[in-house]
C-alpha positions in Angstrom: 0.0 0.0 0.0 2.8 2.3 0.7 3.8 2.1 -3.3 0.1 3.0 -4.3 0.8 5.9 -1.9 3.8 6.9 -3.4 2.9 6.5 -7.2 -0.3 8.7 -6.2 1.8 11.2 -4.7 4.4 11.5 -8.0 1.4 11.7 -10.1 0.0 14.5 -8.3 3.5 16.0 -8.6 3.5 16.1 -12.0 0.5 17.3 -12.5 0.8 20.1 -10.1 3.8 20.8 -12.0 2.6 20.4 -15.6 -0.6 22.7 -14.5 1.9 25.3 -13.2 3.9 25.3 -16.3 0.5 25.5 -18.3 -0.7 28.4 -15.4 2.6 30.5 -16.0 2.8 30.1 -19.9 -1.1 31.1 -20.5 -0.1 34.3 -18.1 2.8 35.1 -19.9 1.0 35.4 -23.1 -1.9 37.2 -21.9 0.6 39.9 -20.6 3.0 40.3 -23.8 -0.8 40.3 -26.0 -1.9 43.2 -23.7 0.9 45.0 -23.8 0.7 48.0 -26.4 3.6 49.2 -28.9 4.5 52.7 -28.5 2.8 55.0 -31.4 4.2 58.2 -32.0 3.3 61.0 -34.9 6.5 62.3 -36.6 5.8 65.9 -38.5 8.4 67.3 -41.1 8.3 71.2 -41.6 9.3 71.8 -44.9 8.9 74.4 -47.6 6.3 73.9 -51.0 9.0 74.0 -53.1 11.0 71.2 -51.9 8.0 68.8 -52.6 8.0 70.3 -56.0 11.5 69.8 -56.7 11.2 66.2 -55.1 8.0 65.5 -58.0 10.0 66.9 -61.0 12.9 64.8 -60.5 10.6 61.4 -60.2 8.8 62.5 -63.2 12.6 63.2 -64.8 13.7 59.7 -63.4 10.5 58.3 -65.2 10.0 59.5 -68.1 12.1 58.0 -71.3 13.9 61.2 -73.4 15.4 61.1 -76.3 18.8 63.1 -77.7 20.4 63.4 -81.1 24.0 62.5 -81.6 25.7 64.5 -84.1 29.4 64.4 -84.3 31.8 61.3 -82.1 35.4 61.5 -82.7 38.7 61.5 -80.7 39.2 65.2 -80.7 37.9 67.7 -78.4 38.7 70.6 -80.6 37.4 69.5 -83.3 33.9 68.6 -81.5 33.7 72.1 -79.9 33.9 73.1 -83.5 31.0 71.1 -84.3 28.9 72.3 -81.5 29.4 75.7 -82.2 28.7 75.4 -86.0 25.7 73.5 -84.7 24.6 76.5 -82.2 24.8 78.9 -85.3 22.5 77.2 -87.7 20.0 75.4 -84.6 20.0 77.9 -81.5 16.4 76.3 -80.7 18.1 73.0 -79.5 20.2 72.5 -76.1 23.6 71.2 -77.0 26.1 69.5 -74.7 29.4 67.6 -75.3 30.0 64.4 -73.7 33.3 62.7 -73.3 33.0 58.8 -72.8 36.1 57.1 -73.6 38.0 57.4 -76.0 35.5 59.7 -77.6 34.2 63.2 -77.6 30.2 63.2 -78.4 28.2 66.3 -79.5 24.4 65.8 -77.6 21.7 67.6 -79.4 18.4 68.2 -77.7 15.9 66.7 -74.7 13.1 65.3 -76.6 10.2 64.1 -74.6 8.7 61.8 -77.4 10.3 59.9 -80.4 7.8 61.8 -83.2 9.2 64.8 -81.8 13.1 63.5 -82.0 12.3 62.5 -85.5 11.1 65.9 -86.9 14.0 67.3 -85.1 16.3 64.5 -87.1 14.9 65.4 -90.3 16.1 69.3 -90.7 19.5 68.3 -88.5 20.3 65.7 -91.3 20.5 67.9 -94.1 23.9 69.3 -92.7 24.8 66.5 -90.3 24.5 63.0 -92.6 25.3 60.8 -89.5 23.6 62.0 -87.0 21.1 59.7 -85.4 18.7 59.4 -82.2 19.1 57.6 -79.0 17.8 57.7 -76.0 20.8 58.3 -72.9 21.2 55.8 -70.0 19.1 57.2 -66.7 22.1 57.4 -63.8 
């Protein structure tokens, strides 16, 4: 009778310990659910214009444009040459000269749309036979 006793007395045990770690575990999570994560409302002061500068240069980033190459050669005097000849006869286009090694390129242009780089094309053509149109890598 004294090893009924006993067995009855480990059972208990464990069970007084299982419903403890049970007791302590649902506890546990009923605090850590409760508890709230700190909220907090951050507020930037800034001027109009930044957030108009910041919209131009996603639309920029966006939007494909197109140039007109006319002149690519090893020489940086003769492609200032070119540009200024080109300024003379087309003052209603940007020009820009770009060196990417080994060559000096003559830019022609920011066109938002290809029809647009294509009318362009046409007059340039006449005195510039090579030129053609791409459109620049975005950095």
């Amino acid at each position: 009778m004294l090893r009924k006793y006993n067995f009855a007395t480990q059972t208990e045990l464990k069970m007084t310990k299982l419903n403890l770690k049970v007791l302590v575990f649902v506890a546990v999570t009923l605090i850590c659910t409760s508890v709230k994560a700190q909220e907090a409302t951050v507020k930037v002061d800034q001027p109009e214009d930044i957030k108009k500068l910041l919209e131009f240069k996603k639309d920029v980033k966006t939007v494909e444009t197109f140039k007109i190459q006319i002149y690519s050669g090893s020489s940086s005097f003769t492609a200032e040459s070119v540009k200024s000849e080109f300024r003379q006869k087309y003052s209603e286009w940007p020009t820009e000269m770009v060196f990417n090694t080994p060559n000096y390129k003559i830019w022609v242009g920011n066109f938002r749309d290809r029809l647009e780089a294509d009318r362009a094309l046409l007059r340039i053509k006449k005195n510039y036979m090579n030129a053609f149109i791409f459109s620049p890598k975005k950095d």
